[in-house]
C-alpha positions in Angstrom: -23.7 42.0 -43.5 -23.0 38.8 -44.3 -25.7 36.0 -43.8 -25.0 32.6 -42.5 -24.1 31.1 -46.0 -21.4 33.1 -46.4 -20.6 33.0 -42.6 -19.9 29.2 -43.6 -18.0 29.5 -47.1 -16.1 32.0 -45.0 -15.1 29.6 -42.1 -14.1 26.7 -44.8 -11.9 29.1 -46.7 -10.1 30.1 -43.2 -10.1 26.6 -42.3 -8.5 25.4 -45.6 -5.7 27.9 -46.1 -4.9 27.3 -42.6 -4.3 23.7 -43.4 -2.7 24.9 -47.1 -0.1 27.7 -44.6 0.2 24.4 -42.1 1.5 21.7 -45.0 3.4 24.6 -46.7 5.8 25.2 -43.4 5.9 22.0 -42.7 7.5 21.4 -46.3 9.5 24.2 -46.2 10.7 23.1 -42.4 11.2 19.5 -43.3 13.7 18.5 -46.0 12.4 15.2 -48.0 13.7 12.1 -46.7 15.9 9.6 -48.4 14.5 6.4 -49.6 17.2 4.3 -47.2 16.4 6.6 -44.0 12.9 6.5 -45.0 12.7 2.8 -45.1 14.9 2.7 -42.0 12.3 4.2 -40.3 9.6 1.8 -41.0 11.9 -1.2 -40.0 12.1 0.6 -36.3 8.4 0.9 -36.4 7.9 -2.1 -37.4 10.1 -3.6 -35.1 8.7 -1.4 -32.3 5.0 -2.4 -32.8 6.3 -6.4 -33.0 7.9 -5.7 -29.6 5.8 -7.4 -26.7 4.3 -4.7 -24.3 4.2 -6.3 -20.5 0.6 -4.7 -19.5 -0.9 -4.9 -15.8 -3.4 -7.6 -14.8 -6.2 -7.2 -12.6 -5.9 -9.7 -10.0 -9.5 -8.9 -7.7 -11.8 -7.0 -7.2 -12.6 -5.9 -4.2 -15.8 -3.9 -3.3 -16.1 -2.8 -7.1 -12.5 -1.5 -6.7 -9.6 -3.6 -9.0 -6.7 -4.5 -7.6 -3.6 -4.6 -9.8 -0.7 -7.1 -10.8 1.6 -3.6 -10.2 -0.4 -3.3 -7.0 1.3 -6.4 -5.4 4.2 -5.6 -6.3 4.2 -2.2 -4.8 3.3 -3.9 -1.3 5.9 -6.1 -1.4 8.3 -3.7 -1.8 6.6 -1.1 1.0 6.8 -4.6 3.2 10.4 -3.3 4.0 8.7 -0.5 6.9 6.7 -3.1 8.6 8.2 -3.3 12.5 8.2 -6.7 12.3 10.3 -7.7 9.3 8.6 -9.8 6.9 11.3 -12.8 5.5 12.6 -12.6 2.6 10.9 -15.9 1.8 7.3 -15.2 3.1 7.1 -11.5 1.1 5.4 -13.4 -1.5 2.7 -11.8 -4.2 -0.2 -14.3 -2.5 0.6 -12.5 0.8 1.1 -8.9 -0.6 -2.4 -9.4 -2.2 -4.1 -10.9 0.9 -2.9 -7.9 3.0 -4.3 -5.5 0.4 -7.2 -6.9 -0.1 -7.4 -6.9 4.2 -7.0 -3.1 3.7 -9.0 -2.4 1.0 -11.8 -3.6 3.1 -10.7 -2.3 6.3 -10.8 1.3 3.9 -14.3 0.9 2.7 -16.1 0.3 6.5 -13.8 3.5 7.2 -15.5 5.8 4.5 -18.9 4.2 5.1 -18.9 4.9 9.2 -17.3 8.6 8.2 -19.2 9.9 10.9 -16.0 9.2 13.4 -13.1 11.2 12.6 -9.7 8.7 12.3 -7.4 11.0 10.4 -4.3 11.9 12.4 -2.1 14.6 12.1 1.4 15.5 10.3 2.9 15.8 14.0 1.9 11.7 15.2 3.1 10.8 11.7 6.2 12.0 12.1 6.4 11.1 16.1 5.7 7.2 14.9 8.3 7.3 12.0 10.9 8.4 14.7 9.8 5.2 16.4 9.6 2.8 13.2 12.9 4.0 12.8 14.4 2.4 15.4 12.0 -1.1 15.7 12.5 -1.9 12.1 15.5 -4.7 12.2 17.1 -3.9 9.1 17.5 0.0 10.4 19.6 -1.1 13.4 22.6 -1.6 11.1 22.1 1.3 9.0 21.6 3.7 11.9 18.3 4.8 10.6 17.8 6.9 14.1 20.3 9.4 12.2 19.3 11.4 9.2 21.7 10.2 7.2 21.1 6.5 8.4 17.1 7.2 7.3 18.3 8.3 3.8 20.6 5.5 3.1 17.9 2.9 4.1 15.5 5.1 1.6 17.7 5.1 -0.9 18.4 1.6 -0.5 14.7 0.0 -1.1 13.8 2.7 -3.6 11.5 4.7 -1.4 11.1 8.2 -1.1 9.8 10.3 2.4 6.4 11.3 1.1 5.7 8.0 -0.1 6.4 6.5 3.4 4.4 9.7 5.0 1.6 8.4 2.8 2.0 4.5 3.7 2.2 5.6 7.9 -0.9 7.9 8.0 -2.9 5.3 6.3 -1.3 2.7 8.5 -1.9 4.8 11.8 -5.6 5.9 10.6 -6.5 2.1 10.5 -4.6 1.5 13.8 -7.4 4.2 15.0 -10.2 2.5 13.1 -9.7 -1.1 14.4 -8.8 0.0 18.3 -12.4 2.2 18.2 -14.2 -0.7 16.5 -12.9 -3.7 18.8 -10.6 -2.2 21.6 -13.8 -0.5 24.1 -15.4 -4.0 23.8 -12.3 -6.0 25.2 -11.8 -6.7 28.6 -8.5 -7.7 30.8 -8.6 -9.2 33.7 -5.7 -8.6 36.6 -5.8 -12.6 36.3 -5.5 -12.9 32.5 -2.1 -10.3 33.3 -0.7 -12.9 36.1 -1.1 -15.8 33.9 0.7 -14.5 31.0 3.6 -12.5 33.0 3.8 -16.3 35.0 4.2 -18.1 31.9 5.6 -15.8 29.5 7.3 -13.2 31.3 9.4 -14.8 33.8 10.5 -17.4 32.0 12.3 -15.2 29.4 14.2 -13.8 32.2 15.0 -17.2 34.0 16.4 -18.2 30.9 19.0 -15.1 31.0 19.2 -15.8 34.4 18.6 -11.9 35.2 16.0 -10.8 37.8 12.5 -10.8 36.8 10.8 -7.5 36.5 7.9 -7.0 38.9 4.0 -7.5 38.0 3.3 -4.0 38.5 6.1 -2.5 36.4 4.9 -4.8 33.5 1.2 -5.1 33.8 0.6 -1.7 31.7 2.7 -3.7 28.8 1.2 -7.1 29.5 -2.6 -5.6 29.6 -1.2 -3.9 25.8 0.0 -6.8 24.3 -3.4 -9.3 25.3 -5.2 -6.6 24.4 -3.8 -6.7 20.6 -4.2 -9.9 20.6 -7.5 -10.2 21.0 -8.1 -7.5 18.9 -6.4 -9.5 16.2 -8.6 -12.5 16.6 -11.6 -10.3 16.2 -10.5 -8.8 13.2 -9.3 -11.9 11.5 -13.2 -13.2 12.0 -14.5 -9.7 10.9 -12.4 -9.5 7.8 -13.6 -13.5 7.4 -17.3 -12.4 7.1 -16.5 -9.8 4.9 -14.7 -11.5 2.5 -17.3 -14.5 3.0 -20.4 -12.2 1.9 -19.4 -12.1 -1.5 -17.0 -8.6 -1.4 -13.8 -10.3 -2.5 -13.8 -11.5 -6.1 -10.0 -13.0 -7.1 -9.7 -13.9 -10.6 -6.5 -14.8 -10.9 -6.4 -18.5 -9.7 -2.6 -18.2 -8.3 -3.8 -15.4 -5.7 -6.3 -18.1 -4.0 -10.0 -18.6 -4.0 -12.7 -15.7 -3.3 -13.4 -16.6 0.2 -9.9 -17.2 1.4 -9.0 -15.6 4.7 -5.0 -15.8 5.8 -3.8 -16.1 9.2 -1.7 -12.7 8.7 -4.4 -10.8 7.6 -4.0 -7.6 9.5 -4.8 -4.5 7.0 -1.0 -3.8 8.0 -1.3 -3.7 11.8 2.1 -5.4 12.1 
């Protein structure tokens, strides 16, 4: 029996002619190299490590979480499935940034009040897509009702289905979060719906000179529509406090200051 001395000598001797077997295969398996191709070679390494290497910046933090220069850029280019289109001119990076960093912290009260359940299933994803497919302005020329229509307008701002799936549950879990959170505190009045089909409603049909629809057949939307809005104006001063107690940290001057809050701050409502 051999004792642990020669256990060890053993080992080393297996581990050095497996290293000897390993250089002599490579030897026989590799021819030598010529001078020229060899020096060739270090002047493509060379030049390869000299090569600048763009590398991602983190722009905030927010909630001990970093959010990324590639980040930004990914929202702006998901800012194409938003029902009301975002100009070309106002899908900036300072707005990309401000509505991630609106979601981010939208996410975070969602995991820490995980006692209410706001995950939705595969069948309303796919029931609200049908319905984004037909609100979002650019679709109405490419027909995006139709399945070929859909693909085209995929293919045409580089996104793929399971990456919109992804974007549209989190968008509709959120929708679930902020109408539980603010929506069964919000009251409408029957006179709050007069005034606003009064001076919003009718006019828009005045000006078409077409018959105004009655009160009754519009309320239901009318009650919907003050309803958001006031549910916006309490998230805007929620998202406020949150970014105001110290949970938003930008270090990346361009992106604004710490505590700023944006007027379109929605966590991707719109």
């Amino acid at each position: 029996m051999m004792n642990h001395r020669h256990i060890g000598i053993f080992a080393t001797q297996v581990a050095l002619l497996a290293i000897c077997l390993s250089v002599k295969t490579n030897a026989q398996a590799t021819p030598p190299t010529p001078a020229s191709s060899a020096a060739t070679q270090i002047d493509a390494a060379s030049a390869t490590a000299e090569k600048p290497v763009q590398l991602d910046r983190v722009i905030a933090i927010v909630n001990g979480d970093v959010l990324l220069e590639s980040d930004v850029r990914e929202e702006m280019r998901l800012a194409v499935l938003q029902p009301i289109s975002v100009p070309a001119n106002q899908n900036t990076q300072i707005r990309a940034a401000q509505r991630l960093i609106s979601r981010a912290l939208i996410l975070r009260q969602m995991r820490e009040q995980h006692q209410i359940n706001y995950s939705v299933t595969d069948d309303e994803v796919r029931k609200s897509l049908d319905e984004l497919r037909t609100e979002i302005p650019i679709c109405k020329k490419m027909s995006c009702s139709t399945a070929e229509g859909w693909q085209a307008f995929l293919k045409a701002n580089d996104l793929t289905q399971p990456e919109v799936d992804e974007r549209w549950r989190q968008r509709l879990e959120i929708l679930k979060f902020i109408d539980a959170r603010f929506g069964s505190s919000i009251r409408i009045s029957r006179q709050d719906i007069q005034k606003y089909y009064q001076s919003t409603v009718v006019p828009v049909f005045e000006k078409m000179k077409q018959p105004s629809p009655t009160l009754e057949s519009t309320s239901p939307r009318i009650r919907e529509i003050l309803l958001q809005q006031q549910v916006n104006s309490l998230l805007r001063d929620w998202l406020k406090s949150l970014r105001e107690q110290g949970s938003v940290q930008i270090l990346d001057p361009a992106y604004g200051q710490t505590t700023s809050n944006s007027d379109e701050d929605d966590g991707g409502r719109a």
